[in-house]
C-alpha positions as CSV (number, residue, x, y, z in Angstrom):
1,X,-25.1,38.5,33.1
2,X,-28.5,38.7,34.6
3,X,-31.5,39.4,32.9
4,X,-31.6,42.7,33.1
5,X,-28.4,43.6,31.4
6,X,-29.8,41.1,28.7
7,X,-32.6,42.7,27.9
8,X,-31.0,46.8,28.1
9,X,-28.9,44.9,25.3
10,X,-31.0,43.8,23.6
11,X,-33.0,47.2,23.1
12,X,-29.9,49.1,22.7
13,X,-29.5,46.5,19.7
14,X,-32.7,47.3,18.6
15,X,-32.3,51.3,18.6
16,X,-29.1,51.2,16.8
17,X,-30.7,49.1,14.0
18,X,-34.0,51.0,14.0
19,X,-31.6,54.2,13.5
20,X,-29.5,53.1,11.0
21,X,-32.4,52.0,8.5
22,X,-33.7,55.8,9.2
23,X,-30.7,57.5,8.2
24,X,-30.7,55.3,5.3
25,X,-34.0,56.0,4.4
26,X,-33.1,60.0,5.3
27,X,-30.1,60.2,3.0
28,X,-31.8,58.1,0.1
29,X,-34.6,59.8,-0.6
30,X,-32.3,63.1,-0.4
31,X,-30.0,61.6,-3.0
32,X,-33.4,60.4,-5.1
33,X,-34.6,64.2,-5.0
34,X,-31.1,65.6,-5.9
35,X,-30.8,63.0,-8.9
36,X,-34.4,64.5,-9.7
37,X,-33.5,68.5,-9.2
38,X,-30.2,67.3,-11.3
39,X,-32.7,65.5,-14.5
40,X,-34.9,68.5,-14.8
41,X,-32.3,70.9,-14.6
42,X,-30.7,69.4,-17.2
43,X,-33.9,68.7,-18.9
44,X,-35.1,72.3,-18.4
45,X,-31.3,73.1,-19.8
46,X,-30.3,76.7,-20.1
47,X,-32.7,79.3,-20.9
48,X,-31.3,82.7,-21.5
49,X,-27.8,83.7,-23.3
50,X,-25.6,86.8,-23.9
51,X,-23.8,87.9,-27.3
52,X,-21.4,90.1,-28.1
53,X,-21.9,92.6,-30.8
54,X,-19.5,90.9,-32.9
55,X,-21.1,87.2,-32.0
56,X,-24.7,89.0,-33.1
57,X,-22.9,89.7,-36.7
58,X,-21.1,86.8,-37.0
59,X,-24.1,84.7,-37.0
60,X,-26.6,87.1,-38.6
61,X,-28.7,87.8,-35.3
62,X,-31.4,89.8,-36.4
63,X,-34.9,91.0,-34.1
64,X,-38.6,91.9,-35.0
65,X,-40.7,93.8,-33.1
66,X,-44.3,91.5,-33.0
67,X,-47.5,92.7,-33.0
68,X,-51.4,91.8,-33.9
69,X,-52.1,90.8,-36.9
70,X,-54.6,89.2,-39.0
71,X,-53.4,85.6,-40.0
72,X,-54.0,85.1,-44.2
73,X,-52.6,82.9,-46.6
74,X,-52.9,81.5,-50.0
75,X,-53.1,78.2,-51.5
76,X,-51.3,77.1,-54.5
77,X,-52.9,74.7,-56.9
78,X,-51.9,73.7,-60.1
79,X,-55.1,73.8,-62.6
80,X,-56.2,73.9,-66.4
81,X,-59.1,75.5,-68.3
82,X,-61.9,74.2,-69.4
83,X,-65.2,75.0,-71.3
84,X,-67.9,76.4,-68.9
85,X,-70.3,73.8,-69.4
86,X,-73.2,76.1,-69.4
87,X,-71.7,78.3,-71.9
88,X,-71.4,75.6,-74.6
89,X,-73.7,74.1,-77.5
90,X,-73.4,71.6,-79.8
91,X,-75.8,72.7,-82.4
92,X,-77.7,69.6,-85.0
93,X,-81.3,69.1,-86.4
94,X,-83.8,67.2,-85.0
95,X,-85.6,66.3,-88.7
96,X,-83.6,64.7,-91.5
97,X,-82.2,67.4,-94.2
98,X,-79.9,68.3,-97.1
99,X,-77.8,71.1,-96.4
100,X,-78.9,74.0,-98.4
101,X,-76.5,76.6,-97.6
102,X,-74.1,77.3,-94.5
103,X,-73.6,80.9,-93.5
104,X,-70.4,80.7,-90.7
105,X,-67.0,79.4,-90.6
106,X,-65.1,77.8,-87.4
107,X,-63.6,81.1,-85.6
108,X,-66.9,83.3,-86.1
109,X,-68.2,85.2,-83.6
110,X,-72.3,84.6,-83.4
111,X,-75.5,85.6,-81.4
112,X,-77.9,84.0,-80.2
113,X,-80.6,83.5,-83.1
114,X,-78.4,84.1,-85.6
115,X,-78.9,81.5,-88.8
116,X,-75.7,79.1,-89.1
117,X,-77.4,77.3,-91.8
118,X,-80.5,76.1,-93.9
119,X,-82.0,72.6,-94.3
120,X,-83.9,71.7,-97.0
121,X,-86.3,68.3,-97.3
122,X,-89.8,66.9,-97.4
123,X,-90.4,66.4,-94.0
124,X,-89.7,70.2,-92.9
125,X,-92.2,71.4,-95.6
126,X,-94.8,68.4,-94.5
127,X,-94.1,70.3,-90.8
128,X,-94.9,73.4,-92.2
129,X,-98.0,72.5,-94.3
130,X,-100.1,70.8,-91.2
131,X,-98.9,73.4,-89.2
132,X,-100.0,76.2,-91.8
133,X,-103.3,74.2,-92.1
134,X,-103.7,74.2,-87.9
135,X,-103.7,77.8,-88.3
136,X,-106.0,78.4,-91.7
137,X,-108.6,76.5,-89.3
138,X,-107.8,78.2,-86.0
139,X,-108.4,81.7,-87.8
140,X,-111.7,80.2,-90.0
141,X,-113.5,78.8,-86.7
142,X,-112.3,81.8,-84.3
143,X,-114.4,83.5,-86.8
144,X,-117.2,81.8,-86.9
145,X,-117.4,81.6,-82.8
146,X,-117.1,85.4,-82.6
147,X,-119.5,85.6,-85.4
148,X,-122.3,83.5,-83.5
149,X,-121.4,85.4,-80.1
150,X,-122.5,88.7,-81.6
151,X,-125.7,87.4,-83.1
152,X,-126.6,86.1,-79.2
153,X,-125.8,89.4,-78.0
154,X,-128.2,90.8,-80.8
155,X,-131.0,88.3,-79.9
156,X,-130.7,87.0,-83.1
157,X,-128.8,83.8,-82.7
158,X,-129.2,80.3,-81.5
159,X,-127.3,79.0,-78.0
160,X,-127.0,75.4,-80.2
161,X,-125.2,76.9,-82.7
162,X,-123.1,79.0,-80.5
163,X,-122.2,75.7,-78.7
164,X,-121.2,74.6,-81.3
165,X,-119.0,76.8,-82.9
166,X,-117.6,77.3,-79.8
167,X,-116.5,73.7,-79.7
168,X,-115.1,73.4,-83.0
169,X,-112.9,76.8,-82.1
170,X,-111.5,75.1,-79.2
171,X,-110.7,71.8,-81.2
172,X,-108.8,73.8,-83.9
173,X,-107.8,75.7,-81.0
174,X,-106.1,72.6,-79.4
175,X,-104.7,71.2,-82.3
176,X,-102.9,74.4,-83.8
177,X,-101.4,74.4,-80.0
178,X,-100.0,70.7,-81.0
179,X,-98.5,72.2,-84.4
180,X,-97.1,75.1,-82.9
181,X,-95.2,72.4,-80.2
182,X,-93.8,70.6,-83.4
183,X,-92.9,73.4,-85.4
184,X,-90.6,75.3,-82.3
185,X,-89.0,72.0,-80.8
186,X,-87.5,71.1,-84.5
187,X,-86.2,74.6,-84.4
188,X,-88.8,76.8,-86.3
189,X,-90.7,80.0,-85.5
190,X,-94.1,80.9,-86.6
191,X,-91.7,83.6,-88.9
192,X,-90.0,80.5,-90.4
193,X,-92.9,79.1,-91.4
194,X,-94.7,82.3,-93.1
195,X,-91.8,83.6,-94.9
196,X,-92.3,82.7,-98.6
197,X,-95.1,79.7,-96.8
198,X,-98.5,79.7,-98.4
199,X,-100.3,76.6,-98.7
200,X,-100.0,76.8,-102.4
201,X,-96.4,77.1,-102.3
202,X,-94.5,76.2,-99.0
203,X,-90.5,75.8,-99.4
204,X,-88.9,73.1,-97.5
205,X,-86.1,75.6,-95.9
206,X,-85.3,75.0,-92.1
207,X,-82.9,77.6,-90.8
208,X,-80.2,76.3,-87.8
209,X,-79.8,79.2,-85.4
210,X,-76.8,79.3,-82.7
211,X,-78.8,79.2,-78.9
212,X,-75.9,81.0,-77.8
213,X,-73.8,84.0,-77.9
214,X,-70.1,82.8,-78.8
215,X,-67.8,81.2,-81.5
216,X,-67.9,78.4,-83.7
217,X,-65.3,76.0,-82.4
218,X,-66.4,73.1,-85.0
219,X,-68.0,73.1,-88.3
220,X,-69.3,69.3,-89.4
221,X,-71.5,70.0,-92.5
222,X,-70.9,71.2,-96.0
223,X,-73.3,72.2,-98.9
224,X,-75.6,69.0,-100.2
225,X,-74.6,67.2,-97.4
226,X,-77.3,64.7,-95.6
227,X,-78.0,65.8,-92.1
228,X,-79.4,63.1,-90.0
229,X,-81.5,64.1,-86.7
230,X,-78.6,62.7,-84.3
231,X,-75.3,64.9,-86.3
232,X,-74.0,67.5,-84.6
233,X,-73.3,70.5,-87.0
234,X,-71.5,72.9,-85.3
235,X,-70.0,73.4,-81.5
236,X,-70.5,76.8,-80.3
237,X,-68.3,77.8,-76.9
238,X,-68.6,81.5,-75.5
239,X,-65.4,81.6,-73.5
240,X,-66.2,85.3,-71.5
241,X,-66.5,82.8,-68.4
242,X,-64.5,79.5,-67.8
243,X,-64.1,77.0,-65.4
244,X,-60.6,76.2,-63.4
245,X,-59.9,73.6,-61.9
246,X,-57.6,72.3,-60.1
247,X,-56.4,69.9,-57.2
248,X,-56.1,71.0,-53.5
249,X,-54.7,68.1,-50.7
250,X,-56.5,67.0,-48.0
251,X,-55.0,68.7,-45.6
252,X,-56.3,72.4,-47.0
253,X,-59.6,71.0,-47.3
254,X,-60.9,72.6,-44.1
255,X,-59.4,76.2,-45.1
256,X,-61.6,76.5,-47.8
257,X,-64.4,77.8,-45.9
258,X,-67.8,79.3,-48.1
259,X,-66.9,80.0,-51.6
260,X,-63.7,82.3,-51.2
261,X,-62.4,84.3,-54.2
262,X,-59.1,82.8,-56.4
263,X,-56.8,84.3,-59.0
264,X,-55.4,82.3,-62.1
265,X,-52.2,83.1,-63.5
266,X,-51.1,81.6,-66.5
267,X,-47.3,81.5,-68.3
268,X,-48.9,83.0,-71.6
269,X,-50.2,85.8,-69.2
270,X,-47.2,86.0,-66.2
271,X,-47.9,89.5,-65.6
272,X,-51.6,89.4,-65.2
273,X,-54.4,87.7,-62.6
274,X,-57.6,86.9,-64.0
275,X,-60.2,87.0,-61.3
276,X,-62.4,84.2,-60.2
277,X,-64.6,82.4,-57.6
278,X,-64.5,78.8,-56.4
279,X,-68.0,77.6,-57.2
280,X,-67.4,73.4,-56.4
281,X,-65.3,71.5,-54.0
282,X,-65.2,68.0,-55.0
283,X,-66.9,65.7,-52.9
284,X,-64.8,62.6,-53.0
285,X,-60.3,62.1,-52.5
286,X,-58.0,61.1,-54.8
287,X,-56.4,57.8,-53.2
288,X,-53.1,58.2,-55.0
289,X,-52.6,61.8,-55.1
290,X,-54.9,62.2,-51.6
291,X,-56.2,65.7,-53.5
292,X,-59.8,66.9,-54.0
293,X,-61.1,68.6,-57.4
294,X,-61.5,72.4,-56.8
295,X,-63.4,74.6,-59.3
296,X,-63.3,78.3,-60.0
297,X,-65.2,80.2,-62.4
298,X,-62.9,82.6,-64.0
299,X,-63.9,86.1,-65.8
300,X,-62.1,85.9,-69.1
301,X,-62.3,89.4,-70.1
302,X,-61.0,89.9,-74.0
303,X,-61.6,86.3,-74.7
304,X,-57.4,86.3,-73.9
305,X,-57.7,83.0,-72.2
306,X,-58.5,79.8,-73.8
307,X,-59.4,76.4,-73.1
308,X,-57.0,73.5,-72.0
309,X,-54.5,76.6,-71.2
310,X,-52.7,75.0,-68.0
311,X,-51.9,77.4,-65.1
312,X,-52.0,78.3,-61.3
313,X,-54.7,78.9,-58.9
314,X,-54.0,81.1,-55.8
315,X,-57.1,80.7,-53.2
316,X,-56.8,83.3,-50.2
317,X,-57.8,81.5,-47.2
318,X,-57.6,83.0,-43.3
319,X,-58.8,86.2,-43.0
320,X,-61.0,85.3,-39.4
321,X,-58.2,84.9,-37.3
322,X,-56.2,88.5,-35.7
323,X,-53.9,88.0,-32.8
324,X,-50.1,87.5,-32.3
325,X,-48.8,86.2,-36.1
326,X,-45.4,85.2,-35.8
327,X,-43.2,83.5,-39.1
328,X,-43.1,79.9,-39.0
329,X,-39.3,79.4,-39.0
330,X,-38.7,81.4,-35.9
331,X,-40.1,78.9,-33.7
332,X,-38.2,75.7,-31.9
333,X,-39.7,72.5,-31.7
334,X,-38.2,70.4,-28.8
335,X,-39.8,66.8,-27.3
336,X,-43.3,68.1,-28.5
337,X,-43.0,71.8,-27.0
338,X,-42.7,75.0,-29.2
339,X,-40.4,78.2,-28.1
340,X,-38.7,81.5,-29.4
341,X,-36.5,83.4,-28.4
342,X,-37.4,86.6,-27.5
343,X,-34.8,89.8,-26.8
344,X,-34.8,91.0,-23.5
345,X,-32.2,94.0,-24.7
346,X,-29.5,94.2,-27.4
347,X,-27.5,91.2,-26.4
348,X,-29.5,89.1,-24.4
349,X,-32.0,86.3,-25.5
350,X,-34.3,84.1,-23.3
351,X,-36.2,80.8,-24.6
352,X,-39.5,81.3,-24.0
353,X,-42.3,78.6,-24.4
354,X,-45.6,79.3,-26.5
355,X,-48.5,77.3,-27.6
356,X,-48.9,77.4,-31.6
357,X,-52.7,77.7,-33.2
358,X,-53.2,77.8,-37.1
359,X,-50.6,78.2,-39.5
360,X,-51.2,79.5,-42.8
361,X,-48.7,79.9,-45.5
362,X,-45.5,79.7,-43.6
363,X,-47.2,82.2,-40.6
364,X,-48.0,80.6,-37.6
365,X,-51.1,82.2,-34.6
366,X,-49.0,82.2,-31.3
367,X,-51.8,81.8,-29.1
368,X,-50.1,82.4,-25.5
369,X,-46.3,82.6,-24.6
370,X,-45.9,86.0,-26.5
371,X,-47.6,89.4,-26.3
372,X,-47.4,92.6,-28.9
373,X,-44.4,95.1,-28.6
374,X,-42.4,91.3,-28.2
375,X,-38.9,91.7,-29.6
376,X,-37.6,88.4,-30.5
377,X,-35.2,86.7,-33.1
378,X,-36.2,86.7,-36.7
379,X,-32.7,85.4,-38.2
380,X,-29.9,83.6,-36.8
381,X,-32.6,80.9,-34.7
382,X,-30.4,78.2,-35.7
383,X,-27.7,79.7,-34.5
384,X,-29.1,81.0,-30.9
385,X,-30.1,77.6,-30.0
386,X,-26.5,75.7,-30.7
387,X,-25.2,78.3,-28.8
388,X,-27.7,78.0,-25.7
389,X,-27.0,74.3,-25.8
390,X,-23.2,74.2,-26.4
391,X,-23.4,76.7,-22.9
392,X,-25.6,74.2,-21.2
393,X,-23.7,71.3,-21.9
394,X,-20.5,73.1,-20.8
395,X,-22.5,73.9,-17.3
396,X,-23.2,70.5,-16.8
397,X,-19.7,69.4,-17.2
């Protein structure tokens, strides 16, 4: 063979191979696209399917009609009563006394200034003699100083003497000020202290008044009993306001936006809501429980409610948010992605994607997929999606 034949061989040779590895290439690639089409087909699976009337009833198949909405909720929290701190007193003496006479019983209702009871000892009438002295002097050199002003003003009096009566007035002025001090922070009045007080004859009688409005939750003394200036004589509580609180998780921590109105219901009360306001949201977590302390202020109106009463706080939260509200257990949650099914007529269903927002209280914000007027399944979800993928599993075989 010369070399011409050789080398026509030799690219026909060539050719044939060159063509083969293309069709192999061809037909791969087709097959690799096909195997794709085929795995997101299957992925995608079925996504519409038709009942009969009887299939509808048979598996409880029932529709809702969507619309706008705004999204609201309620979070449950256990809580107790207690004493609203600024409505307490514990009630005591600040000067050593013997009980002279007690005036109120533990369940009394009192006011504020009202006399609980009377101490009786040396020191409260040694109070009440300096102080009684302060104010024989204040009157005695006011006197004088206004005396030695009108003589100036009548030409007929001297500046030095004027100066100094108005000296001494200011002195006794400055130190019935101090007595005054001593007398009201052990308790007294300038009343107290006149009543049956004469600096011939001043009685040793201090009276103990409530600072509050409320009741007497705790009585500590009894007639001829020692009072020291640290015992505490009597709680006072006025329970027309107390505190709640409770425990919220972490989770609902966000939803309590501002200082949103709450409702406590308690099981001596079941029928009734006693109206509130959060007022604190704890600062720090509970490691164990992973809850925050939540306090409402609750209106107890009738003094019905009482302290260390256990119960239930119900906190509205939402409110902000209006758009398409759907319930929570309509929706399908597959490989990360959310659908419903929505009814396209009476026996006809399509799976259709959405994208979830907040959910509150077992509603859930759909916040595209889904538009008012919507029909879609409301009962029988379970039951739609066995049957879409016992019909997509048959398609494949």
């Amino acid at each position: 063979m010369n070399n011409d034949g050789e080398n026509e061989m030799r690219f026909n040779i060539k050719f044939l191979l060159l063509l083969m590895i293309s069709a192999s290439l061809f037909f791969g690639c087709g097959e690799k696209e096909n195997e794709k089409a085929k795995e997101e087909s299957q992925e995608q699976g079925k996504e519409e399917i038709i009942l009969s009337d009887k299939a509808m009833k048979e598996m409880g198949i029932e529709t809702q009609v969507i619309k706008e909405e705004i999204l609201t909720g309620v979070i449950k929290a256990a809580a107790k009563l207690i004493p609203d701190q600024d409505y307490e007193a514990q009630v005591g003496s600040l000067v050593q006394g013997r009980v002279h006479k007690v005036f109120v019983k533990e369940g009394d209702n009192v006011k504020v200034g009202q006399v609980l009871m009377q101490l009786e000892g040396l020191e409260i009438g040694e109070l009440k003699a300096v102080y009684l002295k302060a104010k024989s002097n204040l009157d005695y050199y006011k006197a004088v100083y206004e005396r030695q002003k009108t003589l100036i003003e009548q030409n007929i009096g001297s500046q030095k003497v004027l100066q100094e009566a108005k000296a001494d007035y200011e002195k006794a002025s400055a130190e019935f000020n101090a007595e005054d001090k001593r007398i009201h922070a052990v308790g007294l009045s300038h009343e107290d202290v006149l009543e049956n007080g004469t600096l011939e004859h001043i009685a040793g009688i201090l009276p103990i008044k409530s600072p509050i409005n409320g009741i007497v939750t705790e009585r500590n003394v009894v007639i001829g009993q020692l009072v020291e200036a640290n015992t505490t004589a009597f709680k006072i509580m006025n329970i027309s306001n107390l505190w709640a609180d409770g425990q919220v998780y972490e989770k609902d921590i966000s939803k309590l936006s501002g200082k949103p109105n709450t409702e406590f219901v308690t099981s001596a009360y079941p029928n009734e809501k006693f109206k509130g306001k959060i007022i604190l949201v704890g600062s720090t977590i509970d490691e164990h429980s992973r809850t925050v302390k939540v306090r409402a202020a609750i209106n107890n109106t009738g003094n019905r409610l009482k302290p260390q009463m256990f119960g239930e706080m119900y906190i509205p939260i939402g409110g902000n948010i209006k758009g398409i509200v759907v319930p929570g257990d309509v929706i399908i949650n597959e490989n990360g992605k959310s659908f419903v099914f929505v009814a396209e007529n009476d026996s006809t269903f399509k799976k259709q994607p959405v994208e979830i927002g907040t959910e509150l209280d077992g509603k859930v914000e759909i916040k595209t997929g889904l538009k008012a007027g919507d029909r879609i399944a409301s009962k029988g979800v379970f039951f739609l999606k066995s049957e879409l993928l016992k019909e997509t599993l048959a398609e494949e075989e």
